[in-house]
N, C-alpha and C positions, 0 to 999 in steps of 0.2 A: 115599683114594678109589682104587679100583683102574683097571685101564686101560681094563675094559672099559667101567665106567661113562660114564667120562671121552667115550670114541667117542659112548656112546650119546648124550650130550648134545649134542655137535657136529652127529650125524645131527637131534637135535629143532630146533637150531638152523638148520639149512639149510633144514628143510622148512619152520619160521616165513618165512623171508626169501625161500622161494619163492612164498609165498604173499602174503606184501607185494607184490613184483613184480606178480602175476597180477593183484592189486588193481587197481595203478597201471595198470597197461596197458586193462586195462578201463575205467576212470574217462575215460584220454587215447579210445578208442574211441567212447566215450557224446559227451565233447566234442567230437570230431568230426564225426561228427551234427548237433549241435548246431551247434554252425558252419556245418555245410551248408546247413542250415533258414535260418540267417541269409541265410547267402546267396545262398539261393532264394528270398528274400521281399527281400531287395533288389535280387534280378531283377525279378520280380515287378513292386516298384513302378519300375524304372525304365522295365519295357514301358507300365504304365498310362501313367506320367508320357509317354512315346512317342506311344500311344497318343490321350491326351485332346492330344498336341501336334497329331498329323496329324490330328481332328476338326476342332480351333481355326484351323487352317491350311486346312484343305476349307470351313467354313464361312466364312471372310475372303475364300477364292477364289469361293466362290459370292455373296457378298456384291461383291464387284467385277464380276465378271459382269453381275447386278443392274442396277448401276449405269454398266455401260457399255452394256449394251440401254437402258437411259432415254436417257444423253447419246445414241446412234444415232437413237432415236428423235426424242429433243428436235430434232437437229440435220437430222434429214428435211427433203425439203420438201414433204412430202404432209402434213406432222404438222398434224390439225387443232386449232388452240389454242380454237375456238371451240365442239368435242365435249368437251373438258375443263374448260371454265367450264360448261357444261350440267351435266356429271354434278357439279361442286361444286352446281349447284343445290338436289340431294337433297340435306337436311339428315336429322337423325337421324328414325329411326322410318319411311323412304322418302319422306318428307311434300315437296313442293316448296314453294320458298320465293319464293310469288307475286308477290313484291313484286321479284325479282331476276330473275325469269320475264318478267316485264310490263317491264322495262327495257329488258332484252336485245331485247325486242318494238320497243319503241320505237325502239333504236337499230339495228338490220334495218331498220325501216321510213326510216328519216331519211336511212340510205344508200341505198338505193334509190329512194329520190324524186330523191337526186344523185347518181346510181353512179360517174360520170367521178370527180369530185372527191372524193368521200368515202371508194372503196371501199380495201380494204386491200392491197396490192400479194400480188398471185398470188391473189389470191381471185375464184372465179368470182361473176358474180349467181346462178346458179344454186344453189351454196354458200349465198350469201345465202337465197334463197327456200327451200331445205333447210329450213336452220336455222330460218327463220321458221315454216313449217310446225309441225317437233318441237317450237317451243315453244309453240305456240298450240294443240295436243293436249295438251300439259301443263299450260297455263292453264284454259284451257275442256272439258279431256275428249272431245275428238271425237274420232274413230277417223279414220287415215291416208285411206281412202277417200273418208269422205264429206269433210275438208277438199281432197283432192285437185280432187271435183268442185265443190267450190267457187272453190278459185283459177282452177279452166278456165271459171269462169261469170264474178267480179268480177277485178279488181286486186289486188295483193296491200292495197294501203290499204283498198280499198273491204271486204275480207274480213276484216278486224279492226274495223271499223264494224259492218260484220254482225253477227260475234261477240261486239262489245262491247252492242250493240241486244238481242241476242237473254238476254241478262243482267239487263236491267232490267225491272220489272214492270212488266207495261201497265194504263195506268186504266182505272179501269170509264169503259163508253160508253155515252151513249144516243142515241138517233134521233129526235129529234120527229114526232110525228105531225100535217104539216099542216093534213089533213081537221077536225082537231077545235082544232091550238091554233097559235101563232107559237113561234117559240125563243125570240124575247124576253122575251115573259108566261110561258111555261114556267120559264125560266132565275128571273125574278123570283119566281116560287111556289116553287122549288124553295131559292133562296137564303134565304126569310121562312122557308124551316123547317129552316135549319143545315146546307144544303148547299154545299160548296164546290166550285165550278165555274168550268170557262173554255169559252169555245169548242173546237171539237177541231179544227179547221187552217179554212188559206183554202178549199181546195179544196173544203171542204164548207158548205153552209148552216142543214144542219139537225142537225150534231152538236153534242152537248155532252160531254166529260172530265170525271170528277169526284173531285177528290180524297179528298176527304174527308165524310162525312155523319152528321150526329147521329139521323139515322132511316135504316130499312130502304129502303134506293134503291126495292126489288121491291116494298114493298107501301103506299107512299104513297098518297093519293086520287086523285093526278093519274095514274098509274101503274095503278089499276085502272078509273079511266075511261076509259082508251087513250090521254092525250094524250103519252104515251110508251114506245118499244121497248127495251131494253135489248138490247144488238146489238154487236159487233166491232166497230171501224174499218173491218177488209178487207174486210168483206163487203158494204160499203156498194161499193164497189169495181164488184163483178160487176153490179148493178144500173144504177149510169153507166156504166158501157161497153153497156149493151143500150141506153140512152138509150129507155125506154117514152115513148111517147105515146099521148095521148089516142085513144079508138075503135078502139085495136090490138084484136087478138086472140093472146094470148101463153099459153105454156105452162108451168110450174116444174113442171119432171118428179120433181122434190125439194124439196117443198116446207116440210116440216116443220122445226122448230116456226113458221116463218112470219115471219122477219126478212126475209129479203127479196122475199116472196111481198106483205106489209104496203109493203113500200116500194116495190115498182112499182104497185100500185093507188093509191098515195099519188099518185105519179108519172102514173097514167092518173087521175086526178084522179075514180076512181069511175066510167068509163066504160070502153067498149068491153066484152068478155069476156076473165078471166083464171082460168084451168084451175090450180088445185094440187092435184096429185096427189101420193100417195105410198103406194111399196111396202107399206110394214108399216102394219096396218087399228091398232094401238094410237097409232100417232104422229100418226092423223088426229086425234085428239082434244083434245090439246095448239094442233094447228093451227086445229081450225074454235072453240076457244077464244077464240085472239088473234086470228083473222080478226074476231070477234066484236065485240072488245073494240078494235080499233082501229077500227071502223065500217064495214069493208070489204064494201062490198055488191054487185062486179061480179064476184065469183067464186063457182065450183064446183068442192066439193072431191071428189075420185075416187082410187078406190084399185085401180090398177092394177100390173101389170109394165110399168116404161118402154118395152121393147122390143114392146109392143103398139099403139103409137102410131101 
């Protein structure tokens, strides 16, 4: 081999192992990179990990917050413990739970019948009667108002008698019609045909309550010969307080359908003169009906404007 050969191979060999080199360097390049990326994503997670720490930490400080506005609260002494059993009252669906409603009722009322000894230290009566109030619109449904003007009318006991009264159904009533029968022989004809009856209080001597009836109360025999009114209790009312007597001359400016237009002629015993009028000429006819049919024979019925009187 000559010498020049010999160079030239030397020269092919350098450029081979420079180009090894170039490799290398390149490859260590690329994994540096790489490396970096590594490193950038275990930044990455260690900000997240930071991150979801100072969340975790902000929601445990607002979580103790929380909880020290309650203990503040709890340890008030305004805090009313007896606004917080109310609203436990709402059970699911907004529905109250009447029966824990009607308690709390009771036991309002049971302090206040003894307020010295009963009531709760720092609690006003008026607290009391509050409360009593909100739950007796939640029991019964009345509006703030109209129980307002209630307790400015009764007691607070006497306005839960009211409201508990004004829940129960009232009996049918009737009025005997003296002129034609006694309550006694009415009561007995009425019971031969599967009516259930009492008298309707002391006060009165011509009512009867009925509970129950296996016939049409309205259209019995005794019922369309007039020996009886079907009529309220209250209305029997208006009539003893005028206390009619015999040879009056009296007015029912309102007299339709004629309950108790029937029951002061009953009262004036068929005497004297009794005027029933009334506004609207359709409602006279219902009335000169039962004037009719209870025997009433000292009245005249007229259909005027009262204010013409």
């Amino acid at each position: 081999m000559c010498i020049r050969d010999r160079v030239q191979e030397e020269e092919e060999v350098d450029i081979e192992d420079e180009e090894l080199i170039e490799n290398e360097d390149q490859d260590d390049h690329q994994n540096g990179e790489d490396g970096n990326g590594y490193e950038q994503d275990e930044d990455q997670i260690e900000n997240g990990d930071a991150e979801s720490i100072d969340e975790d930490a902000e929601g445990e400080a607002e979580e103790g917050d929380e909880q020290d506005l309650e203990l503040e609260g709890a340890n008030n002494d305004d805090f009313n413990k007896e606004k917080l059993l109310t609203d436990k009252l709402l059970r699911s669906n907004n529905q109250p739970d009447l029966a824990l409603i009607n308690m709390k009722i009771q036991e309002d009322l049971q302090v206040l019948g003894n307020f010295t000894k009963q009531r709760e230290e720092g609690k006003t009566r008026q607290r009391y009667i509050n409360d009593l109030k909100e739950n007796l619109g939640l029991l019964y449904g009345y509006n703030e108002e109209l129980i307002e003007l209630f307790f400015q009318t009764f007691n607070p006991a006497e306005c839960v008698q009211f409201f508990q009264a004004n829940e129960e159904s009232r009996p049918v009533v009737i009025r005997t019609n003296t002129l034609k029968s006694k309550r006694r022989d009415l009561a007995q004809k009425l019971i031969s045909r599967g009516v259930n009856l009492d008298p309707l209080a002391d006060w009165s001597k011509v009512g009867l309550k009925i509970y129950e009836s296996k016939v049409p109360v309205g259209a019995t025999t005794e019922y369309l010969c007039g020996h009886y009114m079907l009529q309220s209790a209250s209305s029997f009312l208006p009539v003893m307080a005028l206390a009619p007597q015999m040879n009056e001359k009296i007015l029912d400016m309102a007299a339709s359908p004629g309950g108790k237009t029937t029951y002061i002629a009953q009262l004036m015993r068929n005497t004297g003169l009794l005027v029933a009028n009334d506004f609207k000429k359709d409602r006279c006819k219902s009335l000169q009906f039962n004037l009719q049919r209870m025997g009433v024979n000292n009245s005249i019925i007229t259909n005027y404007d009262g204010r013409k009187f």
